[in-house]
C-alpha positions in Angstrom: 4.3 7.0 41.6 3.6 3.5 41.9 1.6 1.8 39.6 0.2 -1.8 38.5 1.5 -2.4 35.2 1.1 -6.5 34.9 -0.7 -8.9 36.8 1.3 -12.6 36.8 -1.1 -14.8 39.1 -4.5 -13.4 39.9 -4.9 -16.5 42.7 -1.7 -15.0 44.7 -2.4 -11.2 43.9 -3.0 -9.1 46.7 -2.5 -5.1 48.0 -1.0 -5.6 50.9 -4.2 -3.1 52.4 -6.0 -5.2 54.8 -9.1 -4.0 53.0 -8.2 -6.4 50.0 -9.0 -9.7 52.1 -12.0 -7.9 53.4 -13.3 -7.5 50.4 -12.1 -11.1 48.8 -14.1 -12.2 52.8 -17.5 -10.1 51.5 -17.8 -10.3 47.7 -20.3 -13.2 48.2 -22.7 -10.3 49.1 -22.2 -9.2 45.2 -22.6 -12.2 44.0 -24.1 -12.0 40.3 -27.8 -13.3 40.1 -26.8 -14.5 36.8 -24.4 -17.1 38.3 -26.0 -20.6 39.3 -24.7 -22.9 41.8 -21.8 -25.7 40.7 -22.9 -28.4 42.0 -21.6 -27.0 45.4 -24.9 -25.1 46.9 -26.2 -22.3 46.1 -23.9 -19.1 46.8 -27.2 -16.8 46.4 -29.1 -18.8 49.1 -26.2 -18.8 51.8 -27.2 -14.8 52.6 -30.7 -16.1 53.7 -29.5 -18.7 55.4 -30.9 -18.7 59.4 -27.8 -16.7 61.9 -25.7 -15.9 58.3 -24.3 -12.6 59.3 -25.3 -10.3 57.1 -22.6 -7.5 54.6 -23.1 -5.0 57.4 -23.0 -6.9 60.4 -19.7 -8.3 59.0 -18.0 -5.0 58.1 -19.5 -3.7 61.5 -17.5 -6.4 63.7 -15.1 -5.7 61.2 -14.2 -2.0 62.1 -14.8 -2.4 65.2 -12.2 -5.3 66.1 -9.9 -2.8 63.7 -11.5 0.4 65.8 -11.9 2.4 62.1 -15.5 4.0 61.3 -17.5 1.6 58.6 -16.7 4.5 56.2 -14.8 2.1 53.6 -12.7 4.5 51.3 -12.2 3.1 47.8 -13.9 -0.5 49.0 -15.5 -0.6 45.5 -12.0 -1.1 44.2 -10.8 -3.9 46.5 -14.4 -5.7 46.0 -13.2 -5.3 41.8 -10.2 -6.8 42.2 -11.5 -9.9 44.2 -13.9 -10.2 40.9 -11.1 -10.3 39.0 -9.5 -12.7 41.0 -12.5 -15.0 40.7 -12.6 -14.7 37.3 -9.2 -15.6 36.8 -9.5 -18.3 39.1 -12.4 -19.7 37.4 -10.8 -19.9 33.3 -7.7 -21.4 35.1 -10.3 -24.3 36.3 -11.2 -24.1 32.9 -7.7 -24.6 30.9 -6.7 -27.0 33.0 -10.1 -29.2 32.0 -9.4 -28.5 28.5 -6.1 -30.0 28.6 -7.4 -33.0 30.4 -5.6 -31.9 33.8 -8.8 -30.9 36.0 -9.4 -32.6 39.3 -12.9 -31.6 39.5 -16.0 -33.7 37.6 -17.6 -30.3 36.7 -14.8 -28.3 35.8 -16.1 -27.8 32.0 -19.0 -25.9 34.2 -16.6 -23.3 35.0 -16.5 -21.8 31.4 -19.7 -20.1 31.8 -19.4 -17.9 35.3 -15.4 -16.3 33.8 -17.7 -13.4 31.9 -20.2 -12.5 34.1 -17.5 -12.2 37.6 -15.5 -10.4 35.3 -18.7 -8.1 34.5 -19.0 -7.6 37.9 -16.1 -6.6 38.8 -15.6 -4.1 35.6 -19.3 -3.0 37.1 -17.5 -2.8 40.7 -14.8 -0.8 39.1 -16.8 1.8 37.6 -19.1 3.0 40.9 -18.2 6.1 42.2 -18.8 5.0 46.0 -19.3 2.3 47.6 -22.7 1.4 48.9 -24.3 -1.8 49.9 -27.1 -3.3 48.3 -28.5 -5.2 51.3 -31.0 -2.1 51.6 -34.9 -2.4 53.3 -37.2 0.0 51.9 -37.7 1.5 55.1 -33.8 2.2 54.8 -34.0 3.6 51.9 -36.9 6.2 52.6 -36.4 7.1 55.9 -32.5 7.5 55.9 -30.2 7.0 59.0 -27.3 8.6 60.5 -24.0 6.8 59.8 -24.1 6.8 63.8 -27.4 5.6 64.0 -26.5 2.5 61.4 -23.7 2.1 63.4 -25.4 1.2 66.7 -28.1 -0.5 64.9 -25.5 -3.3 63.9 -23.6 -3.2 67.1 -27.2 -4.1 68.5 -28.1 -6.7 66.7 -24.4 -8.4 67.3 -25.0 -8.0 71.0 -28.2 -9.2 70.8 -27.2 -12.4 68.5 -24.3 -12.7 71.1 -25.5 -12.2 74.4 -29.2 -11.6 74.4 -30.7 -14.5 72.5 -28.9 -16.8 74.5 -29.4 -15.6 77.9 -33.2 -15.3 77.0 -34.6 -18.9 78.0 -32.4 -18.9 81.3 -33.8 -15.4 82.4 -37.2 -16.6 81.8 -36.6 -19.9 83.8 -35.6 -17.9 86.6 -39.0 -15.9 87.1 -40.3 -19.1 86.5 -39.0 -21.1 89.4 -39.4 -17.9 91.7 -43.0 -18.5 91.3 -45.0 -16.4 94.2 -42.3 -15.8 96.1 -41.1 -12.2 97.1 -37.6 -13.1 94.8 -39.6 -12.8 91.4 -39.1 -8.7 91.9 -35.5 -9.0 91.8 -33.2 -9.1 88.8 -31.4 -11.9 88.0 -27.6 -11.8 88.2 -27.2 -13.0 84.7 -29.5 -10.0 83.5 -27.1 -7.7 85.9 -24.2 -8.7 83.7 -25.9 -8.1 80.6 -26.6 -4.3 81.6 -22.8 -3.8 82.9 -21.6 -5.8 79.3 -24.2 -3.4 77.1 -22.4 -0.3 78.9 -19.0 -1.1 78.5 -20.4 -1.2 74.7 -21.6 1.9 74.7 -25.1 0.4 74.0 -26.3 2.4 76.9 -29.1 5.0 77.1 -29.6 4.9 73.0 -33.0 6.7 73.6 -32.2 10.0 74.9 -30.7 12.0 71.7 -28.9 14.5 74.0 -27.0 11.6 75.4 -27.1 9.0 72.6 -26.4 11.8 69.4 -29.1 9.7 68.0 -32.2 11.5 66.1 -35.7 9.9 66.8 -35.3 7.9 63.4 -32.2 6.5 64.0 -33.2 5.1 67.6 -36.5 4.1 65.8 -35.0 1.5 64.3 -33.0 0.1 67.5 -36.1 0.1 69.3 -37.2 -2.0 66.9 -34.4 -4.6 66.9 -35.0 -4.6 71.2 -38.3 -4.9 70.6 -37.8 -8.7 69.3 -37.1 -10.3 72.6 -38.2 -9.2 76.3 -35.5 -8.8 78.2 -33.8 -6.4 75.6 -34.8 -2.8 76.6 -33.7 -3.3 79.7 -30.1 -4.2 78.9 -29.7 -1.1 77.0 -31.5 0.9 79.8 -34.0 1.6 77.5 -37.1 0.1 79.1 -40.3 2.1 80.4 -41.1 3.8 82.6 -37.3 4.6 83.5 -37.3 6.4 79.9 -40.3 8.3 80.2 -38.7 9.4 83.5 -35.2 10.3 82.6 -36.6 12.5 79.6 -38.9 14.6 81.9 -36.0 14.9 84.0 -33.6 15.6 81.3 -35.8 18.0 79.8 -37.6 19.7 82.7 -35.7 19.6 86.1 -33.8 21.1 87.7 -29.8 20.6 88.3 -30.2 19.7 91.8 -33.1 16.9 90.8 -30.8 16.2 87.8 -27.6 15.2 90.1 -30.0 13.6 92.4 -32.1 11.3 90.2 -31.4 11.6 87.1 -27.4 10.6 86.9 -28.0 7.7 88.5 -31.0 6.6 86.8 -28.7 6.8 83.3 -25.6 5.5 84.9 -28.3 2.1 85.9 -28.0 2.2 89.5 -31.6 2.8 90.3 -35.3 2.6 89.0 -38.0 4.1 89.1 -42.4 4.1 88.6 -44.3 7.2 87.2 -47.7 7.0 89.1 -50.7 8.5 86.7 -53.4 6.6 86.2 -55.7 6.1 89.1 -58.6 3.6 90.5 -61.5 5.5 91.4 -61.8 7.5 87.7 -62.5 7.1 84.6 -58.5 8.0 83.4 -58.7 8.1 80.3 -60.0 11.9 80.8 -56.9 13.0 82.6 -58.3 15.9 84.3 -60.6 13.6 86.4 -57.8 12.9 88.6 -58.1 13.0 92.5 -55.1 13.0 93.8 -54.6 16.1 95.1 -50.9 18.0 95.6 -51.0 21.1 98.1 -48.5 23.6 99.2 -47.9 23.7 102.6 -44.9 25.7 103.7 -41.8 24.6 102.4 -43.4 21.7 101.5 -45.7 19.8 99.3 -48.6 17.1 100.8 -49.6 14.3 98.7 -53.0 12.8 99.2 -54.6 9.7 96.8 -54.7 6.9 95.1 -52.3 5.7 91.9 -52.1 2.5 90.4 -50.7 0.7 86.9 -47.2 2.2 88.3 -45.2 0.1 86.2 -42.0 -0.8 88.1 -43.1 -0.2 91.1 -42.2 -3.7 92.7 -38.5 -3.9 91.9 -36.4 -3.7 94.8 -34.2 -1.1 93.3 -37.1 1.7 92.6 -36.2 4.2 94.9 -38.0 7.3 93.2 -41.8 8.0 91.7 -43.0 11.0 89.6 -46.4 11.5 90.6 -49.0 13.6 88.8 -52.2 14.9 90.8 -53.8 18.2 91.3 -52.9 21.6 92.7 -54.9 24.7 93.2 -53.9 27.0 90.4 -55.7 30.7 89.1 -56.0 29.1 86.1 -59.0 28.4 84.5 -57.8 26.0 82.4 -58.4 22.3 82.7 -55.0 21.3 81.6 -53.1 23.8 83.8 -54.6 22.6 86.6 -52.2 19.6 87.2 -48.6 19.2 88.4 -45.8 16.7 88.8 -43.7 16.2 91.6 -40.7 14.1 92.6 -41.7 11.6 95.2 -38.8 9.0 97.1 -40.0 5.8 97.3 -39.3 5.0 101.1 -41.4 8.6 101.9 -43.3 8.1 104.9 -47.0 7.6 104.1 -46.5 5.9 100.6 -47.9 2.0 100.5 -47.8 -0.5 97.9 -51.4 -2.1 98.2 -50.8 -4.6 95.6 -49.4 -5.8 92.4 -51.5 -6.0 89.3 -51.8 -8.9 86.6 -51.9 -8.1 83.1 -54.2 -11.3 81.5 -52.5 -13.3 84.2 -49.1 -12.1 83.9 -47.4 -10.5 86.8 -44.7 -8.9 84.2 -42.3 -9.7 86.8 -39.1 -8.6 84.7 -40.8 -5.0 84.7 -41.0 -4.5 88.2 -44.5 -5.4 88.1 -47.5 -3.0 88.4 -48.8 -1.7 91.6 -51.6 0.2 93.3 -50.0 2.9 95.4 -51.7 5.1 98.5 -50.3 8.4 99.4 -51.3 9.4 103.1 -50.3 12.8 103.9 -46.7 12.3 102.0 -44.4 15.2 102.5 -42.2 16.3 100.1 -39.8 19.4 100.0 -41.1 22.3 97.6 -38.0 22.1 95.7 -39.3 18.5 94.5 -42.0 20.1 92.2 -41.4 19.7 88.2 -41.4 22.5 86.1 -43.7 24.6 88.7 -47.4 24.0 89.4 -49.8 23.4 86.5 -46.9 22.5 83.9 -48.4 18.8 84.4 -50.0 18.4 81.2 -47.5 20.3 79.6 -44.8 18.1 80.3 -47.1 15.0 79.8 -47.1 16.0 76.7 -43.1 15.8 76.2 -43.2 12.8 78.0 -45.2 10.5 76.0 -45.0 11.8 72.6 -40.9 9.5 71.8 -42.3 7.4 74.6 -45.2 6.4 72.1 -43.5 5.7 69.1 -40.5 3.9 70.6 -43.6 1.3 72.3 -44.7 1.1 68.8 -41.4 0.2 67.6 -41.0 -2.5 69.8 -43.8 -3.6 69.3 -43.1 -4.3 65.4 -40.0 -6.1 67.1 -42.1 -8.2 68.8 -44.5 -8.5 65.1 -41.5 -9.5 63.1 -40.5 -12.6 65.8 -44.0 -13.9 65.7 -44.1 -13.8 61.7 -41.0 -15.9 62.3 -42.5 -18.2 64.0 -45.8 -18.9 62.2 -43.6 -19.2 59.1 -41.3 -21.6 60.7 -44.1 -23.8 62.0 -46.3 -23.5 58.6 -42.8 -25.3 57.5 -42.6 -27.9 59.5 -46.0 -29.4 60.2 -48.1 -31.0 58.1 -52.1 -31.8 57.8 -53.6 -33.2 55.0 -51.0 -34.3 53.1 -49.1 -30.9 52.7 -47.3 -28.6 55.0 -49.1 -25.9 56.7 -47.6 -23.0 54.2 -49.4 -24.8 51.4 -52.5 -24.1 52.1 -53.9 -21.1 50.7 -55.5 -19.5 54.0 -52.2 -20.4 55.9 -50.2 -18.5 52.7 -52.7 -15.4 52.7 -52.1 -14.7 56.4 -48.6 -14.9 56.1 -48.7 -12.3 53.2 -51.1 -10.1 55.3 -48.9 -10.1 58.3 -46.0 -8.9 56.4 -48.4 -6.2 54.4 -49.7 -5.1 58.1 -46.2 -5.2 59.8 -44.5 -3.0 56.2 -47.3 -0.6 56.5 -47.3 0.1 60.5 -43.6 0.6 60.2 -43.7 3.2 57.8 -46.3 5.0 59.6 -44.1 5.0 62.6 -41.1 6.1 61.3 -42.7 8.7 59.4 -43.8 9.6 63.2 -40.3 9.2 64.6 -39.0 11.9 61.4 -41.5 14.1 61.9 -40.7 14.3 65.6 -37.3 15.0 64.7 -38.2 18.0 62.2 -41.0 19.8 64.0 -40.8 18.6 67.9 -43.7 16.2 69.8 -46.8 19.2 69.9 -46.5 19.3 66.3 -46.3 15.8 65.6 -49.3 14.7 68.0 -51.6 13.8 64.9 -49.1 11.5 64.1 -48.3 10.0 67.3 -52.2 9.3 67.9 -52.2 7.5 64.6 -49.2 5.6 65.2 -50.1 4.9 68.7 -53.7 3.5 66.8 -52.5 1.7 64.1 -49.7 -0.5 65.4 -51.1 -2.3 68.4 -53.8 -3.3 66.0 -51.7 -4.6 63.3 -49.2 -6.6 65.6 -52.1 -8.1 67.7 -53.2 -9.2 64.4 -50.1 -10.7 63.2 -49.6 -12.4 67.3 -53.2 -13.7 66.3 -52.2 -15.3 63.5 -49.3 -16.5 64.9 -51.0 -18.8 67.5 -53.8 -20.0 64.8 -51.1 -21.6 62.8 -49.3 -23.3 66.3 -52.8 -24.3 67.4 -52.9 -25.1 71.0 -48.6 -24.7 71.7 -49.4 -21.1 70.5 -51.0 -20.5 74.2 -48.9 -22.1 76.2 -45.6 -21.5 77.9 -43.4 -23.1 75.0 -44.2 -20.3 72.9 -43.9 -16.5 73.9 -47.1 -15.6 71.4 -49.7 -15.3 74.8 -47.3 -13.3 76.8 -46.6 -11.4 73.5 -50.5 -10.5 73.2 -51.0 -10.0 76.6 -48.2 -7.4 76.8 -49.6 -5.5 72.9 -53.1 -5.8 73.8 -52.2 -3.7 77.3 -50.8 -0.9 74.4 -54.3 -0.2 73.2 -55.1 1.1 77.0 -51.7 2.3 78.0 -50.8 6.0 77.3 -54.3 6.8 76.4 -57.0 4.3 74.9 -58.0 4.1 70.7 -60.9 6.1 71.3 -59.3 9.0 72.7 -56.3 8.8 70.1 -58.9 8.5 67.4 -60.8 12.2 69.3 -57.7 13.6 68.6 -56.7 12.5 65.2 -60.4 14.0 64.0 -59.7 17.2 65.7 -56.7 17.6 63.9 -57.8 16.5 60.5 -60.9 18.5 61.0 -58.3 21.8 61.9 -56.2 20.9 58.7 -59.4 20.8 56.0 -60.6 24.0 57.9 -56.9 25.3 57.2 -57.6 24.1 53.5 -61.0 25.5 53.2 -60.0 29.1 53.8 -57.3 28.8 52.2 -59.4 28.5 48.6 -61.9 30.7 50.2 
């Protein structure tokens, strides 16, 4: 058996396991707190400095150049011996100053860091696994697959890649298509994003059957997309599309599977889910008009939708639409079905687009008001079977909900960014914006607002994942309340500290609130989230009442 029994130059010493220079490449990550800068900058700081990779994202790039799994057998001991190394390193600086043979000025210096790197690598030694100590408190309560933390760093590489960069040309090119019938179409540069994303494997991370992701884990991504606009839709993750493939997925049939659902995963269409309509007060659901009646071996649609998000982009080729159909039941909620409509069905219009606080959210596909006239549709096109509407609402926007939320902190975190930067760099009064006390206070309550809507929502996305969406709805209502408030908050604060640039075009703050603010409306207003959280909290003290009774 082969065994170390010397070691006769700890600068030349190696394994031979490519693991070793790893290690030797990461143990900057471990650094001891203890150890001060030599005169060189400080090693503790270069972790925080802005587009530093950090431990994970190196070992992610890593093992994937390598194709291995980021499951690093024995890296404790490789990360020891680089310690060991250092620390031999270091009293050789050392002995050579004390025989007057040093190059360096500060070489005496070097006395005082040979105890503690050898510390840390006896402490390295000793660990029974390896683990990294770069750990969020999120990450450490609400735990992630090794899959899941996985595609989380592949997505943030991509993004830091490809993403952030294309991001100001994309939004240049809506810009110079103005009014013009081209702002509808996607940009080719955007194209090759989606194809790159796939080849990836960063594809369709939303739907656990097809990801292997768990609600938490794609939490998290969602998250990380969230941070700049044109990200969900690389990853074919973007609404409504999602919304639609999981009522597909979960709910239709194999023929309307084959038919619309394969190629809305595989990217090649779109698609607009028409609910919400004009002439009613939608926010009760059952007022709808829009009526869907059996005739035959077919179904005739008759009404009026609009806020069909995605409607406008040339490649939407199919619409779920939700209306009314004459049931026995006398239920209002089983009173409602959806159907499959195509998009160049005779008797469907596009009346007109809709802006959002000015916005025409070209990148989205827009949102339309759509007329059905007598549309015909083959019976075979229903979802589920009539009444099941509500019912599969329900499956629908429960994930759909928390994954907007989760964005949305995305979006929270980048606009934090930004206010800090700026409080950095201007100055008023003879001290930078940060140093004033107001200016420091809403920086602190931004984070304590983004910390605390985060772990509301991913307690959402867990409980999902243990009990299914009915039994989480008190959950999803409160995240679906919570977070729009607490990032509209932080946008506000945002555009306070970069005064009158914070609402114009140089900034993305204005879009930012425009698109959160539309969240407090969108899959059911505050006020009727807020009705159902007190109907639930009410049913669980009831529960609790009885209980001692």
């Amino acid at each position: 058996k082969a065994r170390v029994l010397a070691v006769l130059d700890w600068e030349l010493s190696t394994t031979g396991h490519p693991l070793a220079d790893l290690a030797y490449a990461t143990h900057f990550y471990f650094w001891p707190a203890s150890i001060k800068d030599l005169g060189q900058g400080s090693i503790l700081g270069f972790k925080d400095t802005i587009e530093t990779p950090s431990f994970e994202e190196l070992v992610s790039i890593y093992c994937r150049c390598r194709r291995i799994t980021t499951t690093l057998s024995n890296f404790n001991f490789f990360l020891a011996l680089s310690y060991f190394k250092m620390a031999a390193i270091a009293q050789g600086v050392y002995a050579r100053y004390l025989i007057g043979n040093a190059s360096a000025e500060n070489s005496h210096e070097f006395a005082k860091i040979v105890k503690p790197l050898a510390e840390r690598g006896l402490e390295l030694s000793k660990r029974s696994s390896f683990s990294s100590t770069q750990h969020s408190t999120s990450g450490e309560l609400f735990h992630q697959s090794r899959k899941g933390q996985e595609i989380l760093l592949k997505v943030k590489q991509f993004m830091k890649q490809h993403i952030y960069p294309a991001d100001k040309e994309i939004v240049k090119y809506y810009t110079e298509c103005g009014n013009t019938e081209d702002k509808w179409k996607k940009p080719p540069l955007l194209e090759r994003l989606k194809e790159l994303a796939k080849a990836e494997g960063l594809w369709n991370l939303f739907l656990p059957d097809v990801s292997g992701l768990s609600q938490l884990d794609y939490a998290l991504i969602a998250e990380e997309t969230g941070r700049c606009l044109i990200a969900p839709e690389v990853f074919n993750c973007h609404a409504p599309d999602t919304g639609n493939m999981e009522v597909l997925h979960m709910y239709g049939t194999e023929e309307q599977k084959k038919e619309w659902l394969e190629p809305l995963l595989e990217g090649k269409i779109s698609s607009c889910f028409c609910m919400t309509e004009p002439d009613v007060a939608s926010s009760d659901a059952t007022n709808m008009q829009c009526t869907i009646e059996r005739d035959g071996n077919s179904y005739v649609i008759n009404g009026k939708k609009w806020w069909s998000s995605g409607a406008g982009n040339p490649n939407c080729k199919v619409a779920i639409v939700m209306g009314k159909t004459k049931t026995s039941s006398a239920s209002r909620y089983k009173q409602h079905s959806m159907i499959i409509v195509p998009m160049d069905t005779p008797g469907l219009k596009l009346i007109r687009s809709l802006s959002v606080f000015g916005y025409m959210d070209e990148i989205h596909g827009g949102h339309f008001e759509i007329h059905f006239n007598n549309v015909r549709v083959p019976v075979s096109n229903i979802i589920l079977g009539e009444g099941r509407g509500f019912e599969i609402a329900q499956g629908r926007l429960g994930p759909g909900r928390v994954h907007h939320c989760m964005r949305s902190l995305g979006a929270a975190e980048a606009a934090l960014e930004i206010l800090c930067q700026r409080a950095a760099r201007r100055e008023t009064f003879g001290k930078k914006l940060y140093q004033h006390e107001v200016v420091a206070h809403w920086i602190a309550e931004c984070r304590l607002s983004i910390e605390q809507a985060r772990l509301l929502t991913l307690q959402t996305a867990r409980r999902i994942d243990m009990v299914g969406n009915r039994r989480a709805r008190k959950e999803v209502a409160m995240t679906k309340v919570v977070v729009p408030r607490a990032v509209l908050k932080v946008i506000d604060c945002a555009v306070q500290v970069c005064g009158g640039a914070g609402v114009s075009q140089d900034f993305p703050l204005a879009f930012m609130f425009a698109h959160i603010r539309t969240l407090r409306l969108a899959d059911g207003p505050d006020e009727v989230h807020l009705s159902t959280i007190a109907r639930w909290e009410l049913l669980d003290q009831s529960k609790k009442l009885t209980a001692k009774i």
